[in-house]
Structures are given as structure tokens and as C-alpha cells.
C-alpha positions as CSV (number, residue, x, y, z in Angstrom):
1,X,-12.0,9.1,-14.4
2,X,-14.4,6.4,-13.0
3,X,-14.0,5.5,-9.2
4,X,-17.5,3.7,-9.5
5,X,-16.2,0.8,-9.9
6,X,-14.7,0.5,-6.7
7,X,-17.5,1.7,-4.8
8,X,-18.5,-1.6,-3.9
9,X,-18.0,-4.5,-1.4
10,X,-16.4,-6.7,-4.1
11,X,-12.2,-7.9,-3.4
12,X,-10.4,-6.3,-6.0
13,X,-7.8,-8.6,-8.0
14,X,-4.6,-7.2,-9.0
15,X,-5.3,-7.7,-12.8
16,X,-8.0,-6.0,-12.1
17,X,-6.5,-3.1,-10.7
18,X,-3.5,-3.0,-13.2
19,X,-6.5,-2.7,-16.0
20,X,-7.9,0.4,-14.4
21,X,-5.0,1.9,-13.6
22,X,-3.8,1.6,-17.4
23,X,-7.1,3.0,-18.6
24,X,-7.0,6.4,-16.3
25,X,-3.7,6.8,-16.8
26,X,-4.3,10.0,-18.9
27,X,-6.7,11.2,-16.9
28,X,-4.0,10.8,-13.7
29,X,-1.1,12.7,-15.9
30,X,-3.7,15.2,-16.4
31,X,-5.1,16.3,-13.4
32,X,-1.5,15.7,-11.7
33,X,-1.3,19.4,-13.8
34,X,-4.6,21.0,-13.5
35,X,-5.0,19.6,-9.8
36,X,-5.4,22.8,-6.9
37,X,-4.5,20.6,-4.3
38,X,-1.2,21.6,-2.5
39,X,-0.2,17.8,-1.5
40,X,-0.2,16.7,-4.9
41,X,1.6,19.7,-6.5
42,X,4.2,19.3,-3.9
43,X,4.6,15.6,-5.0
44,X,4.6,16.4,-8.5
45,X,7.8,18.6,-7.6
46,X,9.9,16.3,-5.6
47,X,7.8,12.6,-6.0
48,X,9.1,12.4,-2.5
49,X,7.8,9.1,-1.1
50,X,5.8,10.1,1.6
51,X,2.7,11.7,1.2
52,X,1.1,13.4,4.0
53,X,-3.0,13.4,4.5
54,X,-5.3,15.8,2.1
55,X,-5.9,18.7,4.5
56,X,-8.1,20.9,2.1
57,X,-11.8,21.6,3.7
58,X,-13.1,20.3,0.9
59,X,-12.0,17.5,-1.2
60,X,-12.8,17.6,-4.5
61,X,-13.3,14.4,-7.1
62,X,-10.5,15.2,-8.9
63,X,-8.1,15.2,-5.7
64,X,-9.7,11.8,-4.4
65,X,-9.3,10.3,-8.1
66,X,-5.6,11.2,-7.7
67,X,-5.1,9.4,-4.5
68,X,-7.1,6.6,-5.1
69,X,-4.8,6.1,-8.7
70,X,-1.8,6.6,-6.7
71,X,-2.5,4.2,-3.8
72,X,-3.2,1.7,-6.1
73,X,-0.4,2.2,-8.4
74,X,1.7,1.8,-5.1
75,X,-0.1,-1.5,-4.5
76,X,0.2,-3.1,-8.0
77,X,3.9,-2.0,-7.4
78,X,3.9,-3.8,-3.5
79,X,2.7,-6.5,-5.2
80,X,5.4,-7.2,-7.9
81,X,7.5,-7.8,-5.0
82,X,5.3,-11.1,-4.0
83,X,8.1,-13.4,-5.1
84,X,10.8,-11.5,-3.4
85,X,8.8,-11.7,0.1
86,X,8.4,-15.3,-0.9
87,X,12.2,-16.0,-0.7
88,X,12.2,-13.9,2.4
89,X,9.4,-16.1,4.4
90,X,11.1,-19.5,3.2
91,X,14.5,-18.3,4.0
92,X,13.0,-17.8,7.6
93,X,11.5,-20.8,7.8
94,X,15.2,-22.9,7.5
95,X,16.4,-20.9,10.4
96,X,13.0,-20.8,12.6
97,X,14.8,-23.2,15.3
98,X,17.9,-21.2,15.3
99,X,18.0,-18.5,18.0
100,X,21.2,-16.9,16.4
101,X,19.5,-17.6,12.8
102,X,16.3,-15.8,13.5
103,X,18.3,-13.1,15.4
104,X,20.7,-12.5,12.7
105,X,17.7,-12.9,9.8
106,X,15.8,-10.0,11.9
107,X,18.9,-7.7,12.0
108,X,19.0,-8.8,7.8
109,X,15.4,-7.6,7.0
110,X,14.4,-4.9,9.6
111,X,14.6,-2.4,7.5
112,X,12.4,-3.7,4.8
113,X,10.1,-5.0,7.2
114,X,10.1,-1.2,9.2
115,X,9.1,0.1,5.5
116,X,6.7,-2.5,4.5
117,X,2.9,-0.8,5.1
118,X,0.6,-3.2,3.4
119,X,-3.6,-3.3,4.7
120,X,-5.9,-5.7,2.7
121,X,-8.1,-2.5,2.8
122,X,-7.4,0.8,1.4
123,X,-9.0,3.5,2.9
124,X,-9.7,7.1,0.3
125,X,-11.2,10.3,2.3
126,X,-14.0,11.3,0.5
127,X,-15.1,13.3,2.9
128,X,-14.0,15.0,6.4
129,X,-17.3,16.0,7.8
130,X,-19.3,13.6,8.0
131,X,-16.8,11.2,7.7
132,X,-16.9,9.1,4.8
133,X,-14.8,6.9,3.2
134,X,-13.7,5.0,0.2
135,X,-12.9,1.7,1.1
136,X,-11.2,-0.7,-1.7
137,X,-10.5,-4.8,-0.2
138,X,-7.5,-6.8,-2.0
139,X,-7.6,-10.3,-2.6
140,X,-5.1,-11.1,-0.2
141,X,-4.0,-14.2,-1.6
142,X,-2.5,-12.3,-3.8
143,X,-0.3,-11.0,-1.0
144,X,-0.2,-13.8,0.7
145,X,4.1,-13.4,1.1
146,X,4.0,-9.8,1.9
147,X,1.1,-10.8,4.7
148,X,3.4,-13.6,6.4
149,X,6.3,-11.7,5.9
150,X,4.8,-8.9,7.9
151,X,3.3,-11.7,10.3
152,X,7.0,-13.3,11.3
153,X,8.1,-9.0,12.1
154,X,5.0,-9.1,13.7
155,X,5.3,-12.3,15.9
156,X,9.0,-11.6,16.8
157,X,8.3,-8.2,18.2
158,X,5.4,-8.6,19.8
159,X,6.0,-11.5,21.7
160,X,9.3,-9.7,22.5
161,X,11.1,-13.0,21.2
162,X,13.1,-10.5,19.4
163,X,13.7,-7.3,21.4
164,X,14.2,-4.5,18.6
């Protein structure tokens, strides 16, 4: 159970993440069990796919080693879905000039793109008061798809080109 690692300014890899989430795996299984924490024995019931904000006045390492494990478990999974959001950008790219095209590509991948939360950052509450924070920065080259994917969404919304 070593967060150390990623108390750091460095950019974190994805390799490099996949390799510490395999080593603290047993830990993660463990403490899923022995964990006080209401949030995470609610997930551990249901593995419901939202998880709401710690609220406990204190949080304790063991609680902010299970969230950082599963926010980067959810990242390394984000990212096997690069070459997807790959297909997804070029395919919008062919139809870029097409007003009907882009409309009916929006309409195609709204919902994915509603879904899609992806921040070169990660942000861990270490503590409430004062506030600090675990910060952990992704190589976003490695998401490089996911990040222009989000982008287009972006663009087409925001300059109202597309009105939702």
C-alpha cells in the first residue's frame, strides 16, 4: 500500500500505472473488506458505477488508498478504449464539411460522449480541512483520442454549432 510514489510532480505513464495497480492489488481486495468507510462498502455491495464523494470527517489512508486504486483502475480501463476513440475522431473528420454528417454523427455518439469524464489530472482528498489534495498528472499522449474526442463534443456545443 504505497501512494508515495505518486506524491510527486512527475506525469504518470500508463505502464506505469498498470504496474502499481497489479502490485497493490491484494492490498485493494483487502481493505475493500476491512475498510470502515460507508462509500466503499456500499460499492463493494452493488459496484454501482457512480461513486459519490468520501464524506467521513476524517479520511483515513486506507480509504484514500482505495480511491486512488480505484480511480486509476478506471483510467487504465478509459485508456484501453484509445483505439476505439481513434475510429470515432477519424470517422468525424470524413464528415467535418457535412452539416447533416456532423449532425447525424453527434446524435450517433452523444451518449458516449455525455459519459466520457476524462481530466489529465486526478484529484484524491487527502484531507477536508485544510484542504489538501493528491494530485496524480497522465501523460496525455497517451489519451490523446479520448482528449480530441472530448474536444470535437466540446467544440460543437459550445459554439452552439450543434444545439443539444
Amino acid at each position: 500500500m504505497n501512494l508515495k510514489k505518486f506524491d510527486s510532480n512527475d506525469v504518470f505513464k500508463v505502464a506505469i500505472i498498470k504496474t502499481w495497480l497489479i502490485d497493490n492489488h491484494n492490498s485493494f481486495q483487502y481493505l475493500l473488506n476491512e475498510i470502515s468507510c460507508n462509500k466503499w462498502k456500499v460499492w463493494l455491495e452493488d459496484k454501482a458505477t457512480h461513486i459519490y464523494p468520501c464524506v467521513c470527517s476524517k479520511r483515513d489512508q486506507n480509504c484514500i488508498f482505495i480511491e486512488t486504486y480505484y480511480k486509476l483502475e478506471e483510467i487504465v480501463e478509459l485508456h484501453s478504449k484509445e483505439e476505439y476513440f481513434n475510429t470515432l475522431v477519424e470517422s468525424y473528420k470524413l464528415i467535418a464539411q457535412d452539416k447533416k454528417g456532423v449532425l447525424d454523427w453527434y446524435k450517433k455518439y452523444q451518449s458516449i460522449a455525455s459519459e466520457l469524464v476524462f481530466e489529465a489530472e486526478l484529484s484524491i482528498l487527502i484531507q477536508l480541512e485544510p484542504y489538501k489534495s493528491l494530485k496524480i498528472k497522465l501523460n496525455e499522449n497517451e489519451f490523446r483520442n479520448i482528449i480530441e474526442f472530448q474536444s470535437i463534443f466540446n467544440e460543437l456545443e459550445y459554439n452552439q454549432i450543434i444545439k443539444p
